[in-house]
PDB file with one MODEL, atoms N, CA, C and O in Angstrom:
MODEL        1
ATOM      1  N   UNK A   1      25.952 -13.972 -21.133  1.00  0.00           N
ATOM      2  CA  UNK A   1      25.515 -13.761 -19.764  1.00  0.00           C
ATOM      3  C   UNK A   1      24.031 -13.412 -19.718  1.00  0.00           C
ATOM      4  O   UNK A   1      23.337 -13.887 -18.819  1.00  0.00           O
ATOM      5  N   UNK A   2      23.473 -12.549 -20.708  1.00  0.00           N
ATOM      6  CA  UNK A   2      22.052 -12.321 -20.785  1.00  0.00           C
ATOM      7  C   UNK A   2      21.221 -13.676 -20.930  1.00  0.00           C
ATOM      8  O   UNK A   2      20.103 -13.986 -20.518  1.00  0.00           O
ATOM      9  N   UNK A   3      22.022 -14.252 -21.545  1.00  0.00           N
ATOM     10  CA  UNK A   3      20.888 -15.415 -22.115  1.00  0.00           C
ATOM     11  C   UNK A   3      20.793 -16.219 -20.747  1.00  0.00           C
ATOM     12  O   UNK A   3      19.659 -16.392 -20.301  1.00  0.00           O
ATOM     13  N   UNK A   4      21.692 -16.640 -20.160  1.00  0.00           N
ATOM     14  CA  UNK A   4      21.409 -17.240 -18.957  1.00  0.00           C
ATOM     15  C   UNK A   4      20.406 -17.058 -17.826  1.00  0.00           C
ATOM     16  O   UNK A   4      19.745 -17.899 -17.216  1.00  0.00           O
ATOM     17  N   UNK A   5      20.505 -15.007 -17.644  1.00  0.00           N
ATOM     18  CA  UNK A   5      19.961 -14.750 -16.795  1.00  0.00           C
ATOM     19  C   UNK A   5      18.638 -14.665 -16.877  1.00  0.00           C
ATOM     20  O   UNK A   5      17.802 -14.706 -15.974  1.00  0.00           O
ATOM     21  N   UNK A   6      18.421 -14.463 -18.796  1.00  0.00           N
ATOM     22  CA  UNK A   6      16.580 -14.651 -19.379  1.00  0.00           C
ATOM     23  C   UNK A   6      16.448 -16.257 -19.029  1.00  0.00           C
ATOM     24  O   UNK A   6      15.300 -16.510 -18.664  1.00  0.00           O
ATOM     25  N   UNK A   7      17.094 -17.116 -19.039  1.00  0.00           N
ATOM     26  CA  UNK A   7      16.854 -18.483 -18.940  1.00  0.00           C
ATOM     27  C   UNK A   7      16.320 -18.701 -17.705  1.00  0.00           C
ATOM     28  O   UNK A   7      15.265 -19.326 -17.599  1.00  0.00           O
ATOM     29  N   UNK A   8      17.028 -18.178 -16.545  1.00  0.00           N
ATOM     30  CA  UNK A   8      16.701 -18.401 -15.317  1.00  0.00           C
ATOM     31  C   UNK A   8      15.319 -17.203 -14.992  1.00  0.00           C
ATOM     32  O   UNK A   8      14.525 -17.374 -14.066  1.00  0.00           O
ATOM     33  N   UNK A   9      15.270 -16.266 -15.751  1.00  0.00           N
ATOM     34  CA  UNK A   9      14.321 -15.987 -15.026  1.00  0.00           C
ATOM     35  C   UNK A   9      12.640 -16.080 -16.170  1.00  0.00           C
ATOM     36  O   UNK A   9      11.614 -15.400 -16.198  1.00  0.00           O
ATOM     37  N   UNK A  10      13.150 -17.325 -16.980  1.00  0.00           N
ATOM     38  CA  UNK A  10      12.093 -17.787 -17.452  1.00  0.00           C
ATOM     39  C   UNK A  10      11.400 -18.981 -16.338  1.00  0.00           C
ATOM     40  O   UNK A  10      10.278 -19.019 -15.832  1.00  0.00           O
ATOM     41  N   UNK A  11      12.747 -20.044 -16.185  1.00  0.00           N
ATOM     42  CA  UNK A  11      12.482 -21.025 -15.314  1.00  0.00           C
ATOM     43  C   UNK A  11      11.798 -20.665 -14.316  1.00  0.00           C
ATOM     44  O   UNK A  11      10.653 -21.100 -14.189  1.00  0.00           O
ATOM     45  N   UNK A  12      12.352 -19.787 -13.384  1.00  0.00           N
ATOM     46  CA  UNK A  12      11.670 -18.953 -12.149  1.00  0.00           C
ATOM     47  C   UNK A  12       9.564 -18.973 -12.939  1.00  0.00           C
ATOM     48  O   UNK A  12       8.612 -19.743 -12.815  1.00  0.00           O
ATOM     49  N   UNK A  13       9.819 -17.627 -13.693  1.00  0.00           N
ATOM     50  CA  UNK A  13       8.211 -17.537 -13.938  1.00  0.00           C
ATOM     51  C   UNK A  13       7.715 -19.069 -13.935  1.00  0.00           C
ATOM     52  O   UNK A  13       7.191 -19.618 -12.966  1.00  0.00           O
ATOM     53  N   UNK A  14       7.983 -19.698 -15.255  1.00  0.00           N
ATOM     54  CA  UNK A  14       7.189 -21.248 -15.392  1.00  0.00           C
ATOM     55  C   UNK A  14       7.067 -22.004 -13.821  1.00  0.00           C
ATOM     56  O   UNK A  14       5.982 -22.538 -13.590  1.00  0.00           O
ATOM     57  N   UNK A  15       7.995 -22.064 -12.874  1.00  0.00           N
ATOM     58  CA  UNK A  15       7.814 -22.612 -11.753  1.00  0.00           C
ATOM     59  C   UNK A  15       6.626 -21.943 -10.835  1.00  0.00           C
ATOM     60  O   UNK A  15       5.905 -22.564 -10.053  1.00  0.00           O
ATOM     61  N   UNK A  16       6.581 -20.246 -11.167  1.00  0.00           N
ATOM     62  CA  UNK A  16       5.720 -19.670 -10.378  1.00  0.00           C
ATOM     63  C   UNK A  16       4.550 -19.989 -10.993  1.00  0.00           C
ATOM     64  O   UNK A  16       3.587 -20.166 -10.246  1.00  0.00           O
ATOM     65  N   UNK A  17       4.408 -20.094 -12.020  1.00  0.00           N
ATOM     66  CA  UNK A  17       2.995 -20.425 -12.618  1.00  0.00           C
ATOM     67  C   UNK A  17       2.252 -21.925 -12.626  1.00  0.00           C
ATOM     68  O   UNK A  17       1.035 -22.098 -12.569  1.00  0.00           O
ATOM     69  N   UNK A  18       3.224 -22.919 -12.705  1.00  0.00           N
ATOM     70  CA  UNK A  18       2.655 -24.208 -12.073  1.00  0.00           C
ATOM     71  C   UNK A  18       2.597 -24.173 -10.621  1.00  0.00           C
ATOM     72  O   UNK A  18       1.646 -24.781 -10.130  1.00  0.00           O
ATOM     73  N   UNK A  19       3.652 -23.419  -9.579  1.00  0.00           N
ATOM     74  CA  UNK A  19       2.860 -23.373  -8.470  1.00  0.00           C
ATOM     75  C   UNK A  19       1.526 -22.626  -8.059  1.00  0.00           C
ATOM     76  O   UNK A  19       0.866 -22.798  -7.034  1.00  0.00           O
ATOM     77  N   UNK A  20       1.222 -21.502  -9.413  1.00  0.00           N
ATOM     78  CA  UNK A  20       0.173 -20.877  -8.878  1.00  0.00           C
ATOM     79  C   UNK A  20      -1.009 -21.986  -9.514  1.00  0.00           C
ATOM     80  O   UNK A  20      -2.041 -22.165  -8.867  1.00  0.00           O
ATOM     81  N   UNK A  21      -0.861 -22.464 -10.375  1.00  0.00           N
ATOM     82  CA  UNK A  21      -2.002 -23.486 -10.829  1.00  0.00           C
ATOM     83  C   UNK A  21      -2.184 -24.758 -10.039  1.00  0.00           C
ATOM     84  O   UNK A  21      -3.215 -25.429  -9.995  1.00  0.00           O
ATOM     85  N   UNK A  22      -1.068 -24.997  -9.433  1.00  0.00           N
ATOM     86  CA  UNK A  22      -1.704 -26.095  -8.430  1.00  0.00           C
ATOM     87  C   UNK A  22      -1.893 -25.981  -7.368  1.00  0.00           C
ATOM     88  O   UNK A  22      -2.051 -27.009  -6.709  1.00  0.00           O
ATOM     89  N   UNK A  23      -1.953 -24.869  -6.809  1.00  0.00           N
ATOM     90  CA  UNK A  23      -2.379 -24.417  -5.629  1.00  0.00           C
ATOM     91  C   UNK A  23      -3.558 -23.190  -5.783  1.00  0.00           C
ATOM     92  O   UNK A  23      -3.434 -22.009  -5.459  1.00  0.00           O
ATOM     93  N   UNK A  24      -4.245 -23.584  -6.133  1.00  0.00           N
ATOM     94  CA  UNK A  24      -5.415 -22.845  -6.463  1.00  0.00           C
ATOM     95  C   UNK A  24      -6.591 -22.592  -5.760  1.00  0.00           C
ATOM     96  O   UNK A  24      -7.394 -21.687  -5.988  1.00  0.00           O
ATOM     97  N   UNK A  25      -6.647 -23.481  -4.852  1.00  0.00           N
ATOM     98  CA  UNK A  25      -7.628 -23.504  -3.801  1.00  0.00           C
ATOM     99  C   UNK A  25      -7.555 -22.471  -2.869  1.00  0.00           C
ATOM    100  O   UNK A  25      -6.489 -22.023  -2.446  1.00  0.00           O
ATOM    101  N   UNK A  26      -8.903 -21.994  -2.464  1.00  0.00           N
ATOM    102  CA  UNK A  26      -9.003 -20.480  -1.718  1.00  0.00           C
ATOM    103  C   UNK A  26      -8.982 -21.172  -0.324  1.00  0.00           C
ATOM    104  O   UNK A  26      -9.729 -22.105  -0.027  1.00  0.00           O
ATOM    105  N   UNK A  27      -8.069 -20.632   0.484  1.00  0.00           N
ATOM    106  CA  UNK A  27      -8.152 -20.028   1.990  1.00  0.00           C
ATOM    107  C   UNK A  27      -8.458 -19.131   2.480  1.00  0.00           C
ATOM    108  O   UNK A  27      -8.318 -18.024   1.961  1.00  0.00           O
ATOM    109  N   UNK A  28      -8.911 -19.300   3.496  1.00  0.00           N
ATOM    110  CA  UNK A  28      -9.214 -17.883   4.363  1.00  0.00           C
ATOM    111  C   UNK A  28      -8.090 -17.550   5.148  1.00  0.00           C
ATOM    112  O   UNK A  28      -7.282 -18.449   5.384  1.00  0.00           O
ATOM    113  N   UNK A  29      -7.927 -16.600   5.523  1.00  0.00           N
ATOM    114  CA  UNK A  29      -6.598 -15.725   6.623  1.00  0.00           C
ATOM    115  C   UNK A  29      -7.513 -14.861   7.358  1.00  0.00           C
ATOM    116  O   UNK A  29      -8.295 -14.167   6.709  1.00  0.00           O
ATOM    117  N   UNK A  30      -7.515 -14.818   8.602  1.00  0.00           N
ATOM    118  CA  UNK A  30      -8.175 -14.024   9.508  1.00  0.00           C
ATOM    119  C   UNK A  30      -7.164 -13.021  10.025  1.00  0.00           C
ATOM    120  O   UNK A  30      -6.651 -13.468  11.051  1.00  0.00           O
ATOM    121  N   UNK A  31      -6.782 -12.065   9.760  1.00  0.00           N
ATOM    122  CA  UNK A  31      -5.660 -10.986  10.192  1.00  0.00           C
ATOM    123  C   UNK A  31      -6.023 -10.793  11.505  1.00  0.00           C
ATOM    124  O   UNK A  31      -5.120 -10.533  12.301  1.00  0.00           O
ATOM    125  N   UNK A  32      -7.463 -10.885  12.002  1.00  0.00           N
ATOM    126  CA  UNK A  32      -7.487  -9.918  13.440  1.00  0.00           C
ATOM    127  C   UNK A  32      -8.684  -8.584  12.822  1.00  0.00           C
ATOM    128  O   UNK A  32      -9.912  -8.514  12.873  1.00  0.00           O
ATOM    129  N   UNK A  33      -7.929  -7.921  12.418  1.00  0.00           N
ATOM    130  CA  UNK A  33      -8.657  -6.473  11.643  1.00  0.00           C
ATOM    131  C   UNK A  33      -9.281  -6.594  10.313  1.00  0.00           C
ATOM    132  O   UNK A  33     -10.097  -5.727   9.998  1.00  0.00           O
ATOM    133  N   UNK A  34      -8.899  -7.946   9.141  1.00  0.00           N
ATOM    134  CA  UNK A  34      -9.707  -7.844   8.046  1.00  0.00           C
ATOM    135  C   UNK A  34      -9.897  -9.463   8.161  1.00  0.00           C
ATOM    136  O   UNK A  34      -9.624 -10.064   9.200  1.00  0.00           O
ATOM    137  N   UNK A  35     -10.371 -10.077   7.041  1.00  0.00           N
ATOM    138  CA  UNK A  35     -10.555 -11.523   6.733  1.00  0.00           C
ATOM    139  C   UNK A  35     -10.697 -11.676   5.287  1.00  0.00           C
ATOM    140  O   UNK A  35     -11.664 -11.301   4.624  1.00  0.00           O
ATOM    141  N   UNK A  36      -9.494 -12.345   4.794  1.00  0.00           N
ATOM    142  CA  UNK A  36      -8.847 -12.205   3.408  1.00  0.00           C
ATOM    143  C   UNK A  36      -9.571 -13.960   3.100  1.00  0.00           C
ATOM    144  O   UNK A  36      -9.631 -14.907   3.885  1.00  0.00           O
ATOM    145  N   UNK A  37      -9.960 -13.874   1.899  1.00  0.00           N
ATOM    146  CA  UNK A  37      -9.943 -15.404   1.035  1.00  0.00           C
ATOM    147  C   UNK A  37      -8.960 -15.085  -0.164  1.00  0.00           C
ATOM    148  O   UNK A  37      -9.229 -14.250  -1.027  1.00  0.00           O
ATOM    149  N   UNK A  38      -7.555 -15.984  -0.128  1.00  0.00           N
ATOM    150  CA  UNK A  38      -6.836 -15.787  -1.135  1.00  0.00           C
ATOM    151  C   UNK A  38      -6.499 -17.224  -1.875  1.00  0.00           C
ATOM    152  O   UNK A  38      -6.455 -18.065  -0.976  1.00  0.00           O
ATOM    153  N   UNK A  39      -6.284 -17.747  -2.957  1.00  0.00           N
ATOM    154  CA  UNK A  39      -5.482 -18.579  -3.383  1.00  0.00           C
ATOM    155  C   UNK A  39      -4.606 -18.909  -2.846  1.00  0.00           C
ATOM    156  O   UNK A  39      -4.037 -17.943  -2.337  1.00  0.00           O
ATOM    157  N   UNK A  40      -3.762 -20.534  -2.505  1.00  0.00           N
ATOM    158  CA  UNK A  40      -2.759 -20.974  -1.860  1.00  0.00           C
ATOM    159  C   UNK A  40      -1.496 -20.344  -2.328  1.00  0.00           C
ATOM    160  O   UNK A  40      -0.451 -20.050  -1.747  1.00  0.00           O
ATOM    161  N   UNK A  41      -2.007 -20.199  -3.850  1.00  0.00           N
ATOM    162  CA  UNK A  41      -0.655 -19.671  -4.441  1.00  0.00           C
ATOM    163  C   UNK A  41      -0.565 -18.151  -4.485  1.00  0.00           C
ATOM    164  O   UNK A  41       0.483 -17.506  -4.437  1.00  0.00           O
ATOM    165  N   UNK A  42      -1.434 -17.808  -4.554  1.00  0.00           N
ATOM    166  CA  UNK A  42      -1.496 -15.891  -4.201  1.00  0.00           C
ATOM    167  C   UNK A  42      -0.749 -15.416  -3.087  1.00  0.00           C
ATOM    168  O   UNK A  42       0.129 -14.560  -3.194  1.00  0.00           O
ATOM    169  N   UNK A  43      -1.206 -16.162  -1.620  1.00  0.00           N
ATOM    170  CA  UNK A  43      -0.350 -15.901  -0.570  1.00  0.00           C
ATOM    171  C   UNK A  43       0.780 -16.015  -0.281  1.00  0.00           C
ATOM    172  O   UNK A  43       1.419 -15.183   0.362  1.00  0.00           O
ATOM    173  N   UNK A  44       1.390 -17.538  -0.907  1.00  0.00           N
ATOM    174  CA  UNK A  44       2.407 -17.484  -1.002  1.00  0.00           C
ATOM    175  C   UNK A  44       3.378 -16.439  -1.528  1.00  0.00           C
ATOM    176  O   UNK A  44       4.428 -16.027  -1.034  1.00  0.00           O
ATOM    177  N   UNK A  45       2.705 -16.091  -2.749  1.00  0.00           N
ATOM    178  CA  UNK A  45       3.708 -14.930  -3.661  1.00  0.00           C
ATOM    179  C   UNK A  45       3.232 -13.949  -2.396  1.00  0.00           C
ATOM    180  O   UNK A  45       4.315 -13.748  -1.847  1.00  0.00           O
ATOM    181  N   UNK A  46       2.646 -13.525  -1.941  1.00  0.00           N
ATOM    182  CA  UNK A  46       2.623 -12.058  -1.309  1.00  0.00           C
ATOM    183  C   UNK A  46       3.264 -11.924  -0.107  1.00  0.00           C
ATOM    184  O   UNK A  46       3.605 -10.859   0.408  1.00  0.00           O
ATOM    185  N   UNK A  47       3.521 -13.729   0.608  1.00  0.00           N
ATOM    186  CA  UNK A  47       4.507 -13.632   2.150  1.00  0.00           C
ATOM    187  C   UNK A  47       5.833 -13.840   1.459  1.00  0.00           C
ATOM    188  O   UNK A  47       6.720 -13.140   1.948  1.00  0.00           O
ATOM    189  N   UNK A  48       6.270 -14.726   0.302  1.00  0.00           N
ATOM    190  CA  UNK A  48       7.555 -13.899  -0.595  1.00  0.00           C
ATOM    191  C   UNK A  48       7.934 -12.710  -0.640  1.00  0.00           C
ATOM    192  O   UNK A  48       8.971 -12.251  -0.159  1.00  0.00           O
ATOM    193  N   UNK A  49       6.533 -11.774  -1.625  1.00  0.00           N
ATOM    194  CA  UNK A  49       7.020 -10.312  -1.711  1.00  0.00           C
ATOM    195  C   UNK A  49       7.509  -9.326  -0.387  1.00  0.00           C
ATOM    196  O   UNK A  49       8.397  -8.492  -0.209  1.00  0.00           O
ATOM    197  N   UNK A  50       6.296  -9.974   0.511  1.00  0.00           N
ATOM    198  CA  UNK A  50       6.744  -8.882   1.999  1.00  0.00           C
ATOM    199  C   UNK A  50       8.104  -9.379   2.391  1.00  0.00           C
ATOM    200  O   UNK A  50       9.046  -8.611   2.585  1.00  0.00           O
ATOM    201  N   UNK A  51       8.171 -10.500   2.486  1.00  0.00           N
ATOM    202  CA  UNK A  51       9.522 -11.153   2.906  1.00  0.00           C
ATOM    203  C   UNK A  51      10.866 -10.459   2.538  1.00  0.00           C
ATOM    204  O   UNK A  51      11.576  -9.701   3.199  1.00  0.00           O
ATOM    205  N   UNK A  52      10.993 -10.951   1.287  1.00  0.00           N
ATOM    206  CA  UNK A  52      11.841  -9.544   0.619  1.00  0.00           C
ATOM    207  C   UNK A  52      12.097  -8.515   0.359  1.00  0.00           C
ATOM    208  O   UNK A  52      13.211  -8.066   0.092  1.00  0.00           O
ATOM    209  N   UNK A  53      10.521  -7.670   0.419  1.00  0.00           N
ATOM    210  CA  UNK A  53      10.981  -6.297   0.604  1.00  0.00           C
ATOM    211  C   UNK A  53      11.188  -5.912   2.942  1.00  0.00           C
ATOM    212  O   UNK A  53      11.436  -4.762   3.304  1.00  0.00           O
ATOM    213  N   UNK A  54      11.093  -6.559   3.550  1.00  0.00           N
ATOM    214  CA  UNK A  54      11.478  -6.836   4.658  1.00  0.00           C
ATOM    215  C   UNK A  54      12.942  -6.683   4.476  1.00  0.00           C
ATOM    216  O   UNK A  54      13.462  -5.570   4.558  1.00  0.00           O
ATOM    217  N   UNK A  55      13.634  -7.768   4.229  1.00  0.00           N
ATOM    218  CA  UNK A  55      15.077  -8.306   4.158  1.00  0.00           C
ATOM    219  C   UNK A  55      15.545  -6.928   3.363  1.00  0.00           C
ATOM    220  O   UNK A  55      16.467  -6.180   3.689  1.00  0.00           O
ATOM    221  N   UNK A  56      14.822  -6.826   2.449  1.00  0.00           N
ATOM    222  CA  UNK A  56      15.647  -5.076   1.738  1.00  0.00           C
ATOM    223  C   UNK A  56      15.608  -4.314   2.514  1.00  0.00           C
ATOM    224  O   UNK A  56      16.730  -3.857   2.736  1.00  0.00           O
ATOM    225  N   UNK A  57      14.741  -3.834   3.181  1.00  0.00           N
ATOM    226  CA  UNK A  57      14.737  -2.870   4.304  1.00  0.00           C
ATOM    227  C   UNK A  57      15.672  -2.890   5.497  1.00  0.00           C
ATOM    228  O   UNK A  57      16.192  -1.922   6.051  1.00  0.00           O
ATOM    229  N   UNK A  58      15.788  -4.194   5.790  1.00  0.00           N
ATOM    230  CA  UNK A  58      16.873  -4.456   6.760  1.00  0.00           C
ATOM    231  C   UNK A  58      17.644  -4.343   6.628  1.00  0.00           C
ATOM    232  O   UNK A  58      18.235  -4.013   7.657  1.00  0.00           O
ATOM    233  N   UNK A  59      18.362  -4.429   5.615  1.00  0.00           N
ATOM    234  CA  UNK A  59      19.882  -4.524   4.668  1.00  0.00           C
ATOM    235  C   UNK A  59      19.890  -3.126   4.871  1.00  0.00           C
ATOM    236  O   UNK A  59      20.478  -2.581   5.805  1.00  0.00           O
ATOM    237  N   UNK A  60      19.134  -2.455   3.861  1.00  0.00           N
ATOM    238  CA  UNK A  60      19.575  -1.671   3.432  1.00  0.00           C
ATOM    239  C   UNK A  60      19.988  -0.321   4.950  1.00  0.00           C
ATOM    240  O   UNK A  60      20.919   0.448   5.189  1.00  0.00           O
ATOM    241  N   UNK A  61      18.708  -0.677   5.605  1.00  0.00           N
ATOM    242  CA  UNK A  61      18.899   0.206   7.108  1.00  0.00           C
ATOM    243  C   UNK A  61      20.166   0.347   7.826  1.00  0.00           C
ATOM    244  O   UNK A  61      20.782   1.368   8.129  1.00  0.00           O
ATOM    245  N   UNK A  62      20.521  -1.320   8.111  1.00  0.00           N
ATOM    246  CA  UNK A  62      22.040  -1.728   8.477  1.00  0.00           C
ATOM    247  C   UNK A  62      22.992  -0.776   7.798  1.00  0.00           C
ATOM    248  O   UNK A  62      23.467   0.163   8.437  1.00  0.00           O
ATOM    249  N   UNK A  63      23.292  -0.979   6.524  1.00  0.00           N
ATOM    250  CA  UNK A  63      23.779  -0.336   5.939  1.00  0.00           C
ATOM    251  C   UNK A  63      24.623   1.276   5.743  1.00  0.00           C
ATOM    252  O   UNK A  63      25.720   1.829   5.661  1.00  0.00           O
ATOM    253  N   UNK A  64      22.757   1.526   5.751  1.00  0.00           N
ATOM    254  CA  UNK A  64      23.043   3.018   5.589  1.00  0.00           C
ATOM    255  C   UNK A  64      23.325   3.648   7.341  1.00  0.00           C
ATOM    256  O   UNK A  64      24.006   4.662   7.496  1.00  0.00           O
ATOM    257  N   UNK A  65      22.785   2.993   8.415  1.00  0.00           N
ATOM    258  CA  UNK A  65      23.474   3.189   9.916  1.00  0.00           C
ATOM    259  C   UNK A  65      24.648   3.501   9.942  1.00  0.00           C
ATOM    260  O   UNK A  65      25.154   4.510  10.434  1.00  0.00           O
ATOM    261  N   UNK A  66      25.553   1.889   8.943  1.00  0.00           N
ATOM    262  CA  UNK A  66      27.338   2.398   9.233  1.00  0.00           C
ATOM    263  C   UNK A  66      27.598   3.120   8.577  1.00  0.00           C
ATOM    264  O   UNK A  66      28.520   3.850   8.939  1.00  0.00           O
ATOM    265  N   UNK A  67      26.898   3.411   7.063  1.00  0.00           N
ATOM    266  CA  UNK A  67      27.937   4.386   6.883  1.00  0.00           C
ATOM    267  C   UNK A  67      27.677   5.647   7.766  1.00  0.00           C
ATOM    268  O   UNK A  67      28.613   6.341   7.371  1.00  0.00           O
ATOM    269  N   UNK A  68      27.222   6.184   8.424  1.00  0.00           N
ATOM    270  CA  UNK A  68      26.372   7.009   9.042  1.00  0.00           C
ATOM    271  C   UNK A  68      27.584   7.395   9.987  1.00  0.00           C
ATOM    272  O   UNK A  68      28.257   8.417  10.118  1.00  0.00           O
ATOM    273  N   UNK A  69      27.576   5.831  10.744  1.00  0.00           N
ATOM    274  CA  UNK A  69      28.456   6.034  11.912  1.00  0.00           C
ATOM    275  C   UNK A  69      30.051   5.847  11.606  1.00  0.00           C
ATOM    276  O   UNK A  69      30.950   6.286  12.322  1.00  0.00           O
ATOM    277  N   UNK A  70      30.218   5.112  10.404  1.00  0.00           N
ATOM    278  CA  UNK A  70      31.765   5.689  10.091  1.00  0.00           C
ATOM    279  C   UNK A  70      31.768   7.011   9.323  1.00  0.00           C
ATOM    280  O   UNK A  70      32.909   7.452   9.182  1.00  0.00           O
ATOM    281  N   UNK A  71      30.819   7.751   8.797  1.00  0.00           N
ATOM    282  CA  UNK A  71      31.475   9.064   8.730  1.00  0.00           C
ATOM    283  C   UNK A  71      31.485  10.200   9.652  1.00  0.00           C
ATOM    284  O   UNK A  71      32.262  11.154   9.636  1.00  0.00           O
ATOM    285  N   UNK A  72      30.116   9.875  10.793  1.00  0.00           N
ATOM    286  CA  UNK A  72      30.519  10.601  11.719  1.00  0.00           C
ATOM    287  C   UNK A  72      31.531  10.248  12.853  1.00  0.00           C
ATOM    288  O   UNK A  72      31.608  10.818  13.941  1.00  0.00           O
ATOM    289  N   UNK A  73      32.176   9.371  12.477  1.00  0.00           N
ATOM    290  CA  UNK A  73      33.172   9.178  13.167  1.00  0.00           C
ATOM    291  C   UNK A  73      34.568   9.823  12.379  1.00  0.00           C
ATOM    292  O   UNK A  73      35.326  10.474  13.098  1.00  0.00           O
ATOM    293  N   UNK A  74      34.903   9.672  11.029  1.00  0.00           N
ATOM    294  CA  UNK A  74      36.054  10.016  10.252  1.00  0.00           C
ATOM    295  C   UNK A  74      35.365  11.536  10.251  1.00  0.00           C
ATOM    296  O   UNK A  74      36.267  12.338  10.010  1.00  0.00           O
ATOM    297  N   UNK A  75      34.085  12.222  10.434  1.00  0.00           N
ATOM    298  CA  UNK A  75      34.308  13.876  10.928  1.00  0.00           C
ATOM    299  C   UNK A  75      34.995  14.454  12.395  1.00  0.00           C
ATOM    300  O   UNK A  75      35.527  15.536  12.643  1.00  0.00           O
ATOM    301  N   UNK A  76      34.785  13.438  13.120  1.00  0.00           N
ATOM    302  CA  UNK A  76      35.687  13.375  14.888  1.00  0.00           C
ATOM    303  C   UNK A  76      36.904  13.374  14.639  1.00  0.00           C
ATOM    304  O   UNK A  76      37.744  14.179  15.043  1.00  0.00           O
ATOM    305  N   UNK A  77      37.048  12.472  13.964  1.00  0.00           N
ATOM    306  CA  UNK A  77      38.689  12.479  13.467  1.00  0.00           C
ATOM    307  C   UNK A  77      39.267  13.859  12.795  1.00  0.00           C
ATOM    308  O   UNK A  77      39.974  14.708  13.338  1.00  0.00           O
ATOM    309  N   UNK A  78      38.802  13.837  11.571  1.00  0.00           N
ATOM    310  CA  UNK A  78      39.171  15.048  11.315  1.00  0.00           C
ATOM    311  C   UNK A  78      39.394  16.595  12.059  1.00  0.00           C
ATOM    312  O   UNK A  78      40.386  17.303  11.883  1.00  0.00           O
ATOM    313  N   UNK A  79      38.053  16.977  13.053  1.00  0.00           N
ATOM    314  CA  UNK A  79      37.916  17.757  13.540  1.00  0.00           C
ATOM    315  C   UNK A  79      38.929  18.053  15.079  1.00  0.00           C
ATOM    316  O   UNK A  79      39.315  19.058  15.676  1.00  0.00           O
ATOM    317  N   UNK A  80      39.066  16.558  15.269  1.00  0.00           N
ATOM    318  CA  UNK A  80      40.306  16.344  16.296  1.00  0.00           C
ATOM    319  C   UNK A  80      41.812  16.539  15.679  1.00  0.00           C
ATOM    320  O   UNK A  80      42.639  17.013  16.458  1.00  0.00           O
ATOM    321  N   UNK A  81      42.223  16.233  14.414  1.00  0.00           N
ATOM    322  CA  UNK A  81      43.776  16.450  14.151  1.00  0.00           C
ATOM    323  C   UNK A  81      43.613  17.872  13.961  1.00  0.00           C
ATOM    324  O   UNK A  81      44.640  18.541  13.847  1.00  0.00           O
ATOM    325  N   UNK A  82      42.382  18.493  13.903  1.00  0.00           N
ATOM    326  CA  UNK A  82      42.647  20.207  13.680  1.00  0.00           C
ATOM    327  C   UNK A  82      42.979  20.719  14.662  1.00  0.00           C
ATOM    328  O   UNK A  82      44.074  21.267  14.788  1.00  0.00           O
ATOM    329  N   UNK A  83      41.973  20.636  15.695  1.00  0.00           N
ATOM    330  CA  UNK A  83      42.699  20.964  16.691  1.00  0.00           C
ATOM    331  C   UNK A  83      43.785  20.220  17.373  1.00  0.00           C
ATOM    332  O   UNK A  83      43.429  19.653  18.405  1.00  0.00           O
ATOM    333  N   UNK A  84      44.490  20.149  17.180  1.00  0.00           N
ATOM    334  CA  UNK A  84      45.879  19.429  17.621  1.00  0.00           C
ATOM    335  C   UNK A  84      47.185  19.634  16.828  1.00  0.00           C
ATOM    336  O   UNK A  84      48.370  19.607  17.159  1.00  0.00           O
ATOM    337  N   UNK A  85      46.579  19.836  15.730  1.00  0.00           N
ATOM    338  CA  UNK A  85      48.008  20.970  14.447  1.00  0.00           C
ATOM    339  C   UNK A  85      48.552  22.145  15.130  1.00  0.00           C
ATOM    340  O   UNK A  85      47.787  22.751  15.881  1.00  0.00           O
ATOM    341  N   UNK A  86      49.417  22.445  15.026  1.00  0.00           N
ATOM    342  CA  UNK A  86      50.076  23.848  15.103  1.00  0.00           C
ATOM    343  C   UNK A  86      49.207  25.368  14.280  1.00  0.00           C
ATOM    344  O   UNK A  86      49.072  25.294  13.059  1.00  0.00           O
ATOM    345  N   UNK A  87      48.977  25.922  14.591  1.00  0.00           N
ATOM    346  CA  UNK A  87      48.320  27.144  14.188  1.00  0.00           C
ATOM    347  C   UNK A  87      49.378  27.884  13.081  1.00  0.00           C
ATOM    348  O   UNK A  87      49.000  28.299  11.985  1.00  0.00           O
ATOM    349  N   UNK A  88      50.540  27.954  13.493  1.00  0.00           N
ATOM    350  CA  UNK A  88      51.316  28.705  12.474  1.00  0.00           C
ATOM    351  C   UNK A  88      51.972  27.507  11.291  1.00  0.00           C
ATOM    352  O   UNK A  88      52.800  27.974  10.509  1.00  0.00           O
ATOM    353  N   UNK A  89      51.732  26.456  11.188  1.00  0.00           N
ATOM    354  CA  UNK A  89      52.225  25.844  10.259  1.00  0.00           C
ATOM    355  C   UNK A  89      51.841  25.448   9.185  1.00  0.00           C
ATOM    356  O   UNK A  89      52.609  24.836   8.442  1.00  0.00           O
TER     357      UNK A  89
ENDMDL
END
């Protein structure tokens, strides 16, 4: 299973590196507030990286919301069969 996953994430690098070599040519990006000259292939990797750490953030937000809201919900619960038990039993 290791060897596969070094395989693939050899393939991955070698692909990133012929795309960064053939896309080598500098652009400009005008943000508004700065003015970046980056490589075709630089930007790319960096609207990747934001991209994904985006999508992680989202996930993970989602996430951690429900559990949030199913345990403050299974504390309602709980706090409701208490009061509703018998006191002497």
């Amino acid at each position: 299973m290791r060897l596969i996953v070094t395989l693939i994430l050899l393939l991955f690098i070698a692909a990133g590196i012929v795309l960064g070599a053939l896309n080598a040519d500098m652009v400009g990006y005008d943000l508004g507030f700065v003015q970046l000259s980056l490589p075709k292939g630089a930007a790319l990797l960096a609207a990747l990286v934001v991209g994904w750490l985006l999508g992680g953030l989202t996930a993970w937000l989602g996430v951690s919301a429900r559990r949030q809201r199913l345990r403050r919900k299974a504390k309602g619960q709980e706090s409701g069969e208490a009061k509703t038990s018998p006191a002497g039993a």
